[in-house]
C-alpha positions as CSV (number, residue, x, y, z in Angstrom):
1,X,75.5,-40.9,-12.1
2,X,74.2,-40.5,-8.2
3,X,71.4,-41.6,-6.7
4,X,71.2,-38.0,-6.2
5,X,71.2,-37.5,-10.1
6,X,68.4,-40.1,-10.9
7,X,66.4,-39.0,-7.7
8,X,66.7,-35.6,-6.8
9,X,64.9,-34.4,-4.5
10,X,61.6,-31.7,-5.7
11,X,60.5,-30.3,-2.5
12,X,57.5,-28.4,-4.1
13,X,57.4,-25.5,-1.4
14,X,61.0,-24.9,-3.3
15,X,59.6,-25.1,-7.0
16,X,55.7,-23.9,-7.0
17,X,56.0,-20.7,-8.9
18,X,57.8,-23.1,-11.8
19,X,55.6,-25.7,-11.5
20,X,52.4,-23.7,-12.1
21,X,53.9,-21.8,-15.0
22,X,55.3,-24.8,-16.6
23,X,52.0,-26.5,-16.0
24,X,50.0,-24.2,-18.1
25,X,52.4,-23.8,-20.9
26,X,52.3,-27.5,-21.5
27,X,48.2,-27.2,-21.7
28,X,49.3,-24.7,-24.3
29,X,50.9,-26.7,-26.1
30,X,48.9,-30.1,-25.2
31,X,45.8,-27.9,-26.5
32,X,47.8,-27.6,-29.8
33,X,47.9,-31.5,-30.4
34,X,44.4,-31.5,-28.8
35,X,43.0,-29.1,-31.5
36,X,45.0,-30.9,-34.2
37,X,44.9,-34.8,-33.6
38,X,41.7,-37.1,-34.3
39,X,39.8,-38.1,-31.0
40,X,41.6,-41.9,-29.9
41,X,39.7,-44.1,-27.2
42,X,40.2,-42.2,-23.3
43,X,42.2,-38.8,-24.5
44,X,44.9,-40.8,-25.9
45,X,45.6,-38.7,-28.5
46,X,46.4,-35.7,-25.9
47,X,49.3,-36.2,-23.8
48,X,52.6,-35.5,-23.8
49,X,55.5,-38.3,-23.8
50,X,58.9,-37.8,-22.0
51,X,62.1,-37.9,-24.1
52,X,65.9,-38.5,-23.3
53,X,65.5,-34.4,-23.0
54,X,62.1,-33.4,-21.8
55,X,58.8,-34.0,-23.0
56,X,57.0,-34.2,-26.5
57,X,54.1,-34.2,-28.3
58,X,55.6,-36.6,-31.1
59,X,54.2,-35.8,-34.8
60,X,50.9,-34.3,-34.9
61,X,49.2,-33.9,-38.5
62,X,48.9,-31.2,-40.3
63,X,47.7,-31.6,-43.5
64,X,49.6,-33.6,-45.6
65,X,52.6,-32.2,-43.1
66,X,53.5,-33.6,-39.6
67,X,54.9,-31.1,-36.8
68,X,56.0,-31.9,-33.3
69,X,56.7,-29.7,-30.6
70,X,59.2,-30.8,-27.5
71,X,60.2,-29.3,-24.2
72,X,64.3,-29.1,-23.7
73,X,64.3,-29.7,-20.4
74,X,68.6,-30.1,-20.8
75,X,69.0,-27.0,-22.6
76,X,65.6,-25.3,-22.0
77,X,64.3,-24.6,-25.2
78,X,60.9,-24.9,-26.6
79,X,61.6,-26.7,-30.3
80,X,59.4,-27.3,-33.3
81,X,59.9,-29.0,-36.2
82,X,57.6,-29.7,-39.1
83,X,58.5,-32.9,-41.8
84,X,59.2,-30.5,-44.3
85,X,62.4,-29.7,-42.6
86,X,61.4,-26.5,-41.3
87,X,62.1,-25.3,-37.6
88,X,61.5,-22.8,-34.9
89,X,61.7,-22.3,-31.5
90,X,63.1,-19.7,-28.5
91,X,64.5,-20.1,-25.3
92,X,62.8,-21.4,-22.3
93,X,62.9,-18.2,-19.6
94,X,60.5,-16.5,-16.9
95,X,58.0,-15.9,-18.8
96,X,54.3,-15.0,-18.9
97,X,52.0,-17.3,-20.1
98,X,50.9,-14.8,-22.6
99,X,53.8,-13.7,-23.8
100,X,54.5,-17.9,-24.2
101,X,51.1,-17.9,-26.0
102,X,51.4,-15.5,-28.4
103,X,55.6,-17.0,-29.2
104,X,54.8,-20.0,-29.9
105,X,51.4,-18.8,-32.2
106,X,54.1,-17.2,-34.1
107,X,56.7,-19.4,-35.0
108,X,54.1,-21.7,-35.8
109,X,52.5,-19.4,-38.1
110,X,56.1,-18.7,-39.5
111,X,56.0,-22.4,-40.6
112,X,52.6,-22.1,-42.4
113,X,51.2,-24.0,-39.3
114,X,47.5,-22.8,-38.6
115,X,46.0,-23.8,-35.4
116,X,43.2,-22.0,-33.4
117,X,42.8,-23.5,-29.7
118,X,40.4,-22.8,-26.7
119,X,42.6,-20.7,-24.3
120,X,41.2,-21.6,-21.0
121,X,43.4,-23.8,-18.6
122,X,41.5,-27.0,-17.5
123,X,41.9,-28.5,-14.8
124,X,42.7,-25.4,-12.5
125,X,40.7,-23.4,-10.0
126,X,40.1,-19.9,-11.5
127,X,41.7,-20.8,-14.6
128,X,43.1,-17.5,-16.5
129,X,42.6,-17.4,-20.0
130,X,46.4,-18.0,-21.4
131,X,46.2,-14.6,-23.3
132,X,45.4,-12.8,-20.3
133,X,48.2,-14.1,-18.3
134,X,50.6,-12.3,-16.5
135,X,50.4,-13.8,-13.4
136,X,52.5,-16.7,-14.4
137,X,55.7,-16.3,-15.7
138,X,58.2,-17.9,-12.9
139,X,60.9,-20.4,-14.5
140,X,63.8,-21.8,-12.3
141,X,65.9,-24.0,-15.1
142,X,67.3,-26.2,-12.1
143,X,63.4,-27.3,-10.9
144,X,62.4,-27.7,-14.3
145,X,65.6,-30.1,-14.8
146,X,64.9,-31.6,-12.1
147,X,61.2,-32.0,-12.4
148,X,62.4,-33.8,-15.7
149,X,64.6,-36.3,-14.2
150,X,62.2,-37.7,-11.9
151,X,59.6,-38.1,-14.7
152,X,63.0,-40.0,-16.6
153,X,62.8,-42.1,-13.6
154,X,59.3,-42.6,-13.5
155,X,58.6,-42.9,-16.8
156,X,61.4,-46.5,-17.0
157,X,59.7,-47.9,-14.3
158,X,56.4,-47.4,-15.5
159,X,57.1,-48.8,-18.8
160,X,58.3,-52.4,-16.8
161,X,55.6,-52.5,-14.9
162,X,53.3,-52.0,-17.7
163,X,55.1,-55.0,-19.2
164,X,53.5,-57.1,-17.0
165,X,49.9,-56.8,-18.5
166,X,49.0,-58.1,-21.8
167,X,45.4,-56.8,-21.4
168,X,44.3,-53.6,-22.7
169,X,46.5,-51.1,-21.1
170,X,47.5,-47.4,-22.1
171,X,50.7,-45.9,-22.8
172,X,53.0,-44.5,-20.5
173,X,52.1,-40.5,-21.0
174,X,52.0,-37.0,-19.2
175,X,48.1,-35.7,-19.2
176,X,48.8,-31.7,-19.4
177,X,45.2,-31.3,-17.7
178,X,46.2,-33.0,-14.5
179,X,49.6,-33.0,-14.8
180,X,51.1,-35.9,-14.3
181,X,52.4,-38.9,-15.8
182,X,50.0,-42.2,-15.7
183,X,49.8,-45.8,-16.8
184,X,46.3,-47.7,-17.2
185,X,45.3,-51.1,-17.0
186,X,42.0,-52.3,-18.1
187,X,39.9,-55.0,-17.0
188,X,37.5,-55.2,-20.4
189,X,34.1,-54.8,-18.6
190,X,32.6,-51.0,-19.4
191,X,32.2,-49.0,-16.0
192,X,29.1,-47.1,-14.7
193,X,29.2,-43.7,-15.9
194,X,31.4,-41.3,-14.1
195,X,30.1,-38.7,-11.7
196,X,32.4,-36.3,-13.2
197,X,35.4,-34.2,-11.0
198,X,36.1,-31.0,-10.5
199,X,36.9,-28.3,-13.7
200,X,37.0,-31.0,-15.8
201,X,34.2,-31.3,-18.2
202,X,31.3,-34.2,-17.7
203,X,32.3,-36.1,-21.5
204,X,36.1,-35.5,-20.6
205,X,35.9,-37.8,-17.8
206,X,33.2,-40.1,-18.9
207,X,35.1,-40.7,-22.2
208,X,38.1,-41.5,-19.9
209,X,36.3,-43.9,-17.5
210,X,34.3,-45.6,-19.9
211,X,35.4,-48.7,-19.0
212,X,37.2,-49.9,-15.4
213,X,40.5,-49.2,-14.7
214,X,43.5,-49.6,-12.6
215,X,45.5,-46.3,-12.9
216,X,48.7,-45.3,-11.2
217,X,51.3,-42.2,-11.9
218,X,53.6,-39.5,-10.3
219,X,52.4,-36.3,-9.7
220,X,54.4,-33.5,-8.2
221,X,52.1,-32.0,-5.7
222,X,49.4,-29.0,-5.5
223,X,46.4,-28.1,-4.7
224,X,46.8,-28.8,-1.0
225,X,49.4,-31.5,-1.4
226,X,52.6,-30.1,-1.3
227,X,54.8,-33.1,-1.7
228,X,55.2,-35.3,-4.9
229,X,54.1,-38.6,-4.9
230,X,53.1,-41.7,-6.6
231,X,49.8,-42.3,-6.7
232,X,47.4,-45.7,-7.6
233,X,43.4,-45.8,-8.0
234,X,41.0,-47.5,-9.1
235,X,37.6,-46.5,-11.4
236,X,34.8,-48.1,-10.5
237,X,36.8,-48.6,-6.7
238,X,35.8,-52.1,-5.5
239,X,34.6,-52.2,-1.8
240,X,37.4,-53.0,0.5
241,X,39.8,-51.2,-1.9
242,X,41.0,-48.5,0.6
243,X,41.3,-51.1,3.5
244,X,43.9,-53.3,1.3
245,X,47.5,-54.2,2.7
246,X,49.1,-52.5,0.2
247,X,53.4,-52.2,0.1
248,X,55.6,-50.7,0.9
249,X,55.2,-49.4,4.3
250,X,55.3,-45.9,3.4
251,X,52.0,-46.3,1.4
252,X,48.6,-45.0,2.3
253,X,45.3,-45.0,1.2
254,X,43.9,-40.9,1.0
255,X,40.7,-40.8,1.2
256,X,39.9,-37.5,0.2
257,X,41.7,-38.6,-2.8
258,X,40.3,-41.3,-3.3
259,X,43.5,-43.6,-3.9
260,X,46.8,-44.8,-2.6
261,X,49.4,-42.6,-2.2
262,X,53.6,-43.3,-1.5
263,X,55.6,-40.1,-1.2
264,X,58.1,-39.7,-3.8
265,X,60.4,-39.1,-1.4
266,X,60.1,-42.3,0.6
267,X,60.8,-43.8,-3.1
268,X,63.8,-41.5,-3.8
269,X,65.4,-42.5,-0.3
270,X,64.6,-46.1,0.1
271,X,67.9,-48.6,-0.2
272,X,65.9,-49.8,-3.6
273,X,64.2,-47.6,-5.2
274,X,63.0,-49.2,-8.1
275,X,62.3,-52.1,-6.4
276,X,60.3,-50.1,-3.8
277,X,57.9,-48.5,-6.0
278,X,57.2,-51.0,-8.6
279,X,56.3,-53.1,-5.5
280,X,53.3,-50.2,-4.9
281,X,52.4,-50.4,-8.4
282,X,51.8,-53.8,-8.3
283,X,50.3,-54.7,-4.8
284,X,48.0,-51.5,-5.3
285,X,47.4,-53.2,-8.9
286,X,46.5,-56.7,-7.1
287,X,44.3,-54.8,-4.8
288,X,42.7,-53.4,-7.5
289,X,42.0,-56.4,-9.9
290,X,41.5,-59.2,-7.2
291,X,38.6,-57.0,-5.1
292,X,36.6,-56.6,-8.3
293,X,37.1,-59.9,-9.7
294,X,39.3,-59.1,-12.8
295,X,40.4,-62.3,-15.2
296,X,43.6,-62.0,-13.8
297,X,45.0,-65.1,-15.7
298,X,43.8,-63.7,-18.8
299,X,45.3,-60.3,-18.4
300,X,48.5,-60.8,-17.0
301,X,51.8,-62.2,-18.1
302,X,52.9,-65.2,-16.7
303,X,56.5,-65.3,-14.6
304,X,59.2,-66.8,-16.7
C-alpha cells in the first residue's frame, strides 16, 4: 500500500456536499444508539467506532435482542444486523437525508426493531429536521472512502498514544454531534462547570466536562475551517496553555478555537507521519498536564 493509500489527501473544498450529508446521516443513526443505550459517564455510550470497513455502532440492546448498525465505507452499504440472525440494509447513494431517514426506519421495523428518536441535527447551524430534508443528499463513494481511510489512520495512532496513560482515559470513538474522532485523558480532579458551546445543549456539555480533561482528535474541516486537521485542547485550559512550545513545527495554537491545531496535511506529507503526529499528541498532552499540575507519575506509563 502507498503513502498515498494510508494518507490520501481530503481537500474539503473537493468533498463538502459529502461530508455534510454523511454527517447527518451518522446523527441518524448515532441518535438510534443514543435513544437505545443506558446513559455511560461523558456520552460514552453514543459514538460511533471505526472498523476494518467503516464505522459502527457495535451491539446496542434491544430487549432481550442486540442490533448493530455499520457504515461500508469499502462497499458502501448501510448494514444491520440483529443477534437473532436477522439482517437488512440498502446501498449507500446520493441521497436525501429523509429519504435515509425514513430507509433505515424501515428495515428496522422489518426486524421487529422499535425505536422513536428526536430528529433534529445537533451540533449544526440551522439544523433541518432529518424528515424534512432534501437539501442534503450529495454522496461521492471516493470522498467517503477516503474520508474512511484517514480515520483508519487516525484511529491506530490514537489507540498507541492512548496506551501511554493508565489513568482514566476514554475510548478511541467518532462523536456524530461534532464529527470527529477523539481520545481523552483525565486528570481525576472534577472541573468547574462548563459555560456551554454553541447548539449543543447546557447538560450535554457539562456531563462531558465534568471533570478536566486533555482531549485530542481529527476532524475534517467546516464551519469556517476548510482543511482537516488534528486537533488538542484542554478543559479547564490552564494559563499559559496557548503560549506552550508545542511540536511539530507545523502546529499552532487557534485561538478562536480555543486549542492546538496541526493540519492533516502537514501530517499526511511529513517524511514520518506517524511519528509526526503522535509527537503533537503528546507535547500538546505535556502542555496540558504539566501547566495544571496533573500527577503525572501516577497517570502515566513508565518507558520500558
Amino acid at each position: 500500500m502507498t503513502r498515498a493509500d494510508q494518507w490520501p489527501s481530503l481537500p474539503f473544498a473537493e468533498w463538502r456536499d459529502t461530508c455534510a450529508t454523511l454527517h447527518r446521516w451518522t446523527q441518524v443513526i448515532g441518535k438510534i444508539r443514543l435513544a437505545q443505550a443506558p446513559l455511560i459517564n461523558h456520552w460514552w455510550q453514543v459514538p460511533l467506532y471505526v472498523t476494518s470497513r467503516g464505522l459502527t455502532t457495535s451491539p446496542i440492546p434491544c430487549g432481550a435482542r442486540s442490533f448493530q448498525i455499520d457504515f461500508d465505507l469499502i462497499d458502501h452499504r448501510l448494514a444491520i444486523q440483529a443477534s437473532d440472525g436477522r439482517a437488512q440494509g440498502f446501498a449507500l447513494r446520493p441521497l436525501a437525508v429523509a429519504d435515509f431517514y425514513t430507509e433505515i426506519m424501515e428495515r428496522l421495523k422489518a426486524l421487529g426493531i422499535d425505536v422513536r428518536i428526536w430528529t433534529t441535527p445537533v451540533e449544526i447551524p440551522d439544523p433541518i429536521p432529518f424528515e424534512q430534508d432534501r437539501q442534503h443528499g450529495a454522496y461521492d463513494p471516493d470522498y467517503a472512502n477516503r474520508f474512511w481511510r484517514v480515520l483508519v489512520q487516525a484511529d491506530r495512532v490514537l489507540t498507541a498514544f492512548r496506551a501511554g496513560f493508565i489513568g482514566k482515559a476514554s475510548p478511541v470513538h467518532f462523536f456524530w454531534g461534532s464529527f470527529d474522532l477523539a481520545v481523552t485523558r483525565f486528570s481525576g480532579r472534577r472541573a468547574l462547570q462548563h459555560p456551554g458551546a454553541p447548539n449543543v445543549a447546557d447538560r450535554v456539555t457539562r456531563e462531558a466536562y465534568s471533570h478536566e480533561v486533555s482531549s485530542c482528535g481529527f476532524w475534517p474541516g467546516g464551519a469556517g475551517l476548510e482543511q482537516a486537521i488534528f486537533y488538542s485542547y484542554a478543559y479547564a485550559e490552564p494559563p499559559g496553555f496557548e503560549d506552550a512550545p508545542v511540536r511539530p513545527e507545523a502546529a499552532s495554537y487557534a485561538r478562536e478555537m480555543g486549542e492546538f491545531i496541526l493540519p492533516y496535511d502537514a501530517v499526511r506529507q511529513a517524511a514520518a507521519p506517524d511519528e509526526a503526529l503522535l509527537d503533537f499528541l503528546q507535547s500538546t498532552y505535556e502542555a496540558a498536564a504539566t501547566l495544571a499540575h496533573w500527577d503525572r507519575a501516577a497517570l502515566e506509563r513508565a518507558a520500558t
